[in-house]
C-alpha positions as protocol buffer text, in pm:
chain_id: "A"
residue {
  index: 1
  type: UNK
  ca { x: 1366 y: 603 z: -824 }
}
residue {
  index: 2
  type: UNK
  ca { x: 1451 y: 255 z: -1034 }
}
residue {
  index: 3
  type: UNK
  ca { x: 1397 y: -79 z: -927 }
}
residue {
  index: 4
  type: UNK
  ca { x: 1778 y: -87 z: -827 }
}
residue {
  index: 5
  type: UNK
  ca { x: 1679 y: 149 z: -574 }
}
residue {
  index: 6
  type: UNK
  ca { x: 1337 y: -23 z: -459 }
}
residue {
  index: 7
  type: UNK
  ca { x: 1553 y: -320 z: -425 }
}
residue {
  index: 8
  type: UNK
  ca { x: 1782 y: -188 z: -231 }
}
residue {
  index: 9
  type: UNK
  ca { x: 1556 y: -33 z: 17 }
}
residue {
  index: 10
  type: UNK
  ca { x: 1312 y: -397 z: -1 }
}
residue {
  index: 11
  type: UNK
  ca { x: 1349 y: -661 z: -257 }
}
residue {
  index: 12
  type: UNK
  ca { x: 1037 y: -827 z: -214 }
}
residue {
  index: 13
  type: UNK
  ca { x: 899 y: -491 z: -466 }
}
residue {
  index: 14
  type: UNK
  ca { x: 1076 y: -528 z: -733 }
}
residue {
  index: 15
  type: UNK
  ca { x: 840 y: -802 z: -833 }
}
residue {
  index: 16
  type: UNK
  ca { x: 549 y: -566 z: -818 }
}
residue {
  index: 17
  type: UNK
  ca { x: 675 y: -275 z: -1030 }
}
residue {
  index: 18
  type: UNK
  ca { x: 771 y: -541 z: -1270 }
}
residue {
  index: 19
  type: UNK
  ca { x: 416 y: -602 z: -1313 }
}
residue {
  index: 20
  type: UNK
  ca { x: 326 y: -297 z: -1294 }
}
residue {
  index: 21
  type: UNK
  ca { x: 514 y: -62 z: -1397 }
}
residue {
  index: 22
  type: UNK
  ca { x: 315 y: 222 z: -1323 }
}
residue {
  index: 23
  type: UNK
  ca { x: 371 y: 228 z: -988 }
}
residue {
  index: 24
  type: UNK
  ca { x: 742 y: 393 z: -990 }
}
residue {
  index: 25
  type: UNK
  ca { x: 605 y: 715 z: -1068 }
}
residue {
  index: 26
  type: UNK
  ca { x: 227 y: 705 z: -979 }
}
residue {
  index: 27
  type: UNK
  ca { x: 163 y: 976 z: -1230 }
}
residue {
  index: 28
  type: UNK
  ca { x: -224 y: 811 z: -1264 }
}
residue {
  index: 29
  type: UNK
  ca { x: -426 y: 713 z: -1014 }
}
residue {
  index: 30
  type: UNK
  ca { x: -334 y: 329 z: -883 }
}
residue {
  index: 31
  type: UNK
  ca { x: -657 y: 226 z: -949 }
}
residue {
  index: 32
  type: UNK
  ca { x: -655 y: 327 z: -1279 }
}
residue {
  index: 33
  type: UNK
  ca { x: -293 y: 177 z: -1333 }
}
residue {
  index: 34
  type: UNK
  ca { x: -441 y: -192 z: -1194 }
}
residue {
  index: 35
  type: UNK
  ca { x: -751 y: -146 z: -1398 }
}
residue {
  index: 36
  type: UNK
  ca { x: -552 y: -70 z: -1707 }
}
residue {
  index: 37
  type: UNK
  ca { x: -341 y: -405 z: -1626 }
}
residue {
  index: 38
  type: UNK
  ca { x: -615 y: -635 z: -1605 }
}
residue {
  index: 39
  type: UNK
  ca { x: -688 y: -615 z: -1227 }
}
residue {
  index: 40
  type: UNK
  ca { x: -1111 y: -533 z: -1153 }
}
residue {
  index: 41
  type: UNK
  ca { x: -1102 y: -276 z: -845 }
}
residue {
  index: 42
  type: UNK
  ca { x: -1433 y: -171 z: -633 }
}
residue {
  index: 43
  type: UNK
  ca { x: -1542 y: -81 z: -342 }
}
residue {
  index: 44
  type: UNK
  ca { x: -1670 y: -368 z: -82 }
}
residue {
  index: 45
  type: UNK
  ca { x: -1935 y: -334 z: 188 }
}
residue {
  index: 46
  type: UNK
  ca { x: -1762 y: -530 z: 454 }
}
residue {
  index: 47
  type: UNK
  ca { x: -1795 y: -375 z: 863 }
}
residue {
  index: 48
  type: UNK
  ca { x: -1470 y: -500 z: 923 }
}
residue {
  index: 49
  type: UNK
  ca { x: -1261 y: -558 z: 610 }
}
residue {
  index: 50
  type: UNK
  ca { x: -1089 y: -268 z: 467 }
}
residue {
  index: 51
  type: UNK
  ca { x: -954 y: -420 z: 174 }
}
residue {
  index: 52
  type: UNK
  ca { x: -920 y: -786 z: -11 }
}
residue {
  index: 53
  type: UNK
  ca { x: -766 y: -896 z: -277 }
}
residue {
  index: 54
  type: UNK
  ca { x: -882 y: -1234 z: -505 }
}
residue {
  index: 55
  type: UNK
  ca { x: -694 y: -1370 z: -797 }
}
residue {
  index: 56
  type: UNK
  ca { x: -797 y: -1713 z: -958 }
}
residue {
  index: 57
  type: UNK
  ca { x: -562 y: -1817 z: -1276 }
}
residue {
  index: 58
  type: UNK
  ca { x: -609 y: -1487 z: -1495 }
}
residue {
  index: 59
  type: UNK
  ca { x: -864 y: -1298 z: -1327 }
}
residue {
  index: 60
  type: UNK
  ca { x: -804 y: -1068 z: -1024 }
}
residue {
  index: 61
  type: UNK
  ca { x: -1004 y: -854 z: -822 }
}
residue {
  index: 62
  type: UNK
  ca { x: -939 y: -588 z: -562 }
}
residue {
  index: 63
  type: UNK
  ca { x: -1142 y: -421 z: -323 }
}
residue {
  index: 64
  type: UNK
  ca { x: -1171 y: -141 z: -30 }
}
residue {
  index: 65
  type: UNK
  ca { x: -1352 y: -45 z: 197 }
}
residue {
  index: 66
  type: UNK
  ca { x: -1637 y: 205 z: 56 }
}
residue {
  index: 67
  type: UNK
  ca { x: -1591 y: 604 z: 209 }
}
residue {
  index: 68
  type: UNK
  ca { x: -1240 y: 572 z: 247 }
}
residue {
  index: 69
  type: UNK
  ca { x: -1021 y: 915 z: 217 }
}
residue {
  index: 70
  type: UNK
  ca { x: -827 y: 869 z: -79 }
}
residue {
  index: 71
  type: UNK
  ca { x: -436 y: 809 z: 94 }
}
residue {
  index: 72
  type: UNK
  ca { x: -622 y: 556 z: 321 }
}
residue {
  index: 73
  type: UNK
  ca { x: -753 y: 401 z: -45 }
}
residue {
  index: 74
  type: UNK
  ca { x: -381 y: 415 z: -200 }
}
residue {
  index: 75
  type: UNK
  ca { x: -252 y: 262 z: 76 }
}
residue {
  index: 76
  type: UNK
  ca { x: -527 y: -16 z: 105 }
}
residue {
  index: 77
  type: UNK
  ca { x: -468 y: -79 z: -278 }
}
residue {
  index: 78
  type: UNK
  ca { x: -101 y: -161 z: -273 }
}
residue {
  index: 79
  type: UNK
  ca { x: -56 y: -333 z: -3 }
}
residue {
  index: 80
  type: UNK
  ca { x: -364 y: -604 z: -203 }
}
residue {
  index: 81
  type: UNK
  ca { x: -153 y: -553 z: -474 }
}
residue {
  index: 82
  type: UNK
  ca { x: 129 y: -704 z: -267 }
}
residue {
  index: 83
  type: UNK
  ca { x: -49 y: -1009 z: -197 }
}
residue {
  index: 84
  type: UNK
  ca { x: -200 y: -1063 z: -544 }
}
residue {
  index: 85
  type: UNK
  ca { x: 214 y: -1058 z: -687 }
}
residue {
  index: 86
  type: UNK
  ca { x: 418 y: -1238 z: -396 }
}
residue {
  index: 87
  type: UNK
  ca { x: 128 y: -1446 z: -213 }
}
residue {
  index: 88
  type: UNK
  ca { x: -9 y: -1771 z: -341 }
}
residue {
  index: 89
  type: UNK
  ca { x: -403 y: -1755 z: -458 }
}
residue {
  index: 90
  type: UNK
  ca { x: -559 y: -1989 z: -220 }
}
residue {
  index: 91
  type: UNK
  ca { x: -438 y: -1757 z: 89 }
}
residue {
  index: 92
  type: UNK
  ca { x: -649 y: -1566 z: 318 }
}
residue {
  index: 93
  type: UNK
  ca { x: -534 y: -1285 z: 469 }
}
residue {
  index: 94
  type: UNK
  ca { x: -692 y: -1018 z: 668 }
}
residue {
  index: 95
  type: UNK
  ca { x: -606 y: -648 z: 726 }
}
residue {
  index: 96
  type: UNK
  ca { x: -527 y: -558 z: 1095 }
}
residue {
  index: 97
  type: UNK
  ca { x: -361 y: -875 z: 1151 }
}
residue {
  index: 98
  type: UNK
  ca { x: -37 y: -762 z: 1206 }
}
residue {
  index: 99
  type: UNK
  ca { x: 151 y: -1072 z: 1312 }
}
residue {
  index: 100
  type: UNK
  ca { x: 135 y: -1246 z: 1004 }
}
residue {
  index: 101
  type: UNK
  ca { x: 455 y: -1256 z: 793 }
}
residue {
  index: 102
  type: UNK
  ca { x: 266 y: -1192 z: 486 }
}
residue {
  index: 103
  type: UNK
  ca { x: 47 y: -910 z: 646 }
}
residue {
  index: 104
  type: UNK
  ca { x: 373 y: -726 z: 731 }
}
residue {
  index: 105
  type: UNK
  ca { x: 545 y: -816 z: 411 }
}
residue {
  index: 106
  type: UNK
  ca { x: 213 y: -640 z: 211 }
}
residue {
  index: 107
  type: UNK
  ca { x: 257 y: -326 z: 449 }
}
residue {
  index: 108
  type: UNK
  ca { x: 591 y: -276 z: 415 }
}
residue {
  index: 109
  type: UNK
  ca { x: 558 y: -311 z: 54 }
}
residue {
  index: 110
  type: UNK
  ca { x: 281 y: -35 z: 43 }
}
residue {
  index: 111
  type: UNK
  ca { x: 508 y: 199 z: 267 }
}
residue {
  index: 112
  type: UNK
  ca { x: 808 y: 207 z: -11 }
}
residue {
  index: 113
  type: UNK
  ca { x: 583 y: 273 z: -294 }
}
residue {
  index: 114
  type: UNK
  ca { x: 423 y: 538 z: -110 }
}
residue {
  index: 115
  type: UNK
  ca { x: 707 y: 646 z: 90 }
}
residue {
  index: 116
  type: UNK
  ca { x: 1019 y: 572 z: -113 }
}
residue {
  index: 117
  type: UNK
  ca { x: 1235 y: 817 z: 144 }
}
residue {
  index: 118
  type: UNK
  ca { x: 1271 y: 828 z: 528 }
}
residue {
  index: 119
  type: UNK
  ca { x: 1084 y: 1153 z: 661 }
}
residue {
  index: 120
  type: UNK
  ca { x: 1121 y: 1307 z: 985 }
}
residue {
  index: 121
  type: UNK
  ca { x: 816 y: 1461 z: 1147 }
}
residue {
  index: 122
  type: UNK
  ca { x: 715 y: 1581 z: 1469 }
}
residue {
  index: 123
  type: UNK
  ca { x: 326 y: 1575 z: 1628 }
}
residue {
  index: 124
  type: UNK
  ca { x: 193 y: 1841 z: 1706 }
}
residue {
  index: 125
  type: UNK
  ca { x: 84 y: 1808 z: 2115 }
}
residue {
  index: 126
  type: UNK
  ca { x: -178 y: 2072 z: 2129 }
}
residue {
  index: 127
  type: UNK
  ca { x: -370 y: 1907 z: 1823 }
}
residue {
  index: 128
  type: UNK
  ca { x: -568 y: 1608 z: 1802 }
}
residue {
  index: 129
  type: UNK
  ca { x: -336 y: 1287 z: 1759 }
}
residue {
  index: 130
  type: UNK
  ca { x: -569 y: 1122 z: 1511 }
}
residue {
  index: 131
  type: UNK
  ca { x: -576 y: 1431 z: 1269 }
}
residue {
  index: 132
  type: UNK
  ca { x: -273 y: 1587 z: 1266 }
}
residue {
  index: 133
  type: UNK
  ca { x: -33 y: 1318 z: 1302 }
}
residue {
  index: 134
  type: UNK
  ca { x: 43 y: 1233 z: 950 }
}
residue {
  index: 135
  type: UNK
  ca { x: 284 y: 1289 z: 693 }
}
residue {
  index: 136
  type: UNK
  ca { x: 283 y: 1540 z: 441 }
}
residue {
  index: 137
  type: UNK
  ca { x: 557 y: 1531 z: 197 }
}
residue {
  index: 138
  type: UNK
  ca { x: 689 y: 1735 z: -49 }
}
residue {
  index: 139
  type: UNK
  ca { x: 437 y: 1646 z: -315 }
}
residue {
  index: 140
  type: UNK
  ca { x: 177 y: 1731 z: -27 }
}
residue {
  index: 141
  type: UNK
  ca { x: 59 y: 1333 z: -48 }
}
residue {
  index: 142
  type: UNK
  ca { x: -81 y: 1268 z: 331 }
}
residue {
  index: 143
  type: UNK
  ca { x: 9 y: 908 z: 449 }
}
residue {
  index: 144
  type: UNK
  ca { x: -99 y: 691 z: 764 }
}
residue {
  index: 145
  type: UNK
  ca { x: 102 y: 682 z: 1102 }
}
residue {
  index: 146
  type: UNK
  ca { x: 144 y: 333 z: 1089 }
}
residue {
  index: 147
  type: UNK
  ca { x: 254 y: 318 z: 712 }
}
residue {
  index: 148
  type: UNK
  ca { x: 475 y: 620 z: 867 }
}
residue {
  index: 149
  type: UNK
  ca { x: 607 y: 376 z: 1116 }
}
residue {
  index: 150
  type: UNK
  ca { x: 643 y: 93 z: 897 }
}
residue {
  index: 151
  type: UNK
  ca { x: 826 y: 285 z: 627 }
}
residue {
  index: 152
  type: UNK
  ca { x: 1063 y: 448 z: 910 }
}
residue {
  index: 153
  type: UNK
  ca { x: 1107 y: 104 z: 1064 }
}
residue {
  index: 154
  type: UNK
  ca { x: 1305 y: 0 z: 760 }
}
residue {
  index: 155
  type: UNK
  ca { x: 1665 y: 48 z: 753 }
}
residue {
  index: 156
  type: UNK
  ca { x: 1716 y: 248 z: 470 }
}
């Protein structure tokens, strides 16, 4: 994909790959691709925060929740990384609050990195919900149900 194509699927990315550049193709790890753009990542120690994101002038700083499986981490990652491009610095927002405009805008911009096409899938009934239903494309990367939902939410 280009950023013609991330645009046309959600504008508000194209501001993100801009930055970072890396992210069209993912072929290192997205920590390492903020890391080698200037942005600190580590792990936080927070009960109930899974990830947070602070950027004053220069300096930014992202972190997630320690123990995490790694798509959970991915996911977590980008959708800070959303908020440290498009959202202004002196704004708090917190993970699981899913009514805010710039919550959903930060999910839905972690769901076409990670996602960039529409996959059908089906759960498996006899299985437990919470293990088995999530998405394994092609490149055998596992992804959340909701950033399932959220990506397959979108209209294209």
């Amino acid at each position: 994909m280009n950023k013609e194509d991330y645009y046309k699927i959600y504008p508000p990315v194209v501001p993100i790959i801009e930055r970072f550049p890396g992210l069209i193709d993912l072929t290192k790890p997205l920590d390492v691709i903020l890391e080698e753009s200037g942005v600190e990542v580590s792990t936080i120690d927070f009960p109930s925060i899974m990830g947070l994101c602070v950027k004053k002038g220069s300096r930014s700083f992202i972190g997630y929740k320690e123990g995490v499986a790694p798509h959970i981490k991915e996911e977590i990652l980008l959708h800070e990384v959303a908020h440290l491009v498009l959202h202004d610095e002196n704004t708090l927002c917190l993970i699981g609050d899913m009514v805010s405009k710039l919550e959903i805008e930060a999910w839905r911009v972690a769901a076409v990195i990670l996602i960039p096409e529409k996959y059908k899938f089906e759960i498996d009934k006899e299985d437990d919900y919470c293990i088995n239903n999530y998405l394994v494309s092609q490149e055998e990367a596992i992804r959340s149900p909701m950033l399932i939902h959220i990506r397959n939410s979108m209209s294209i």
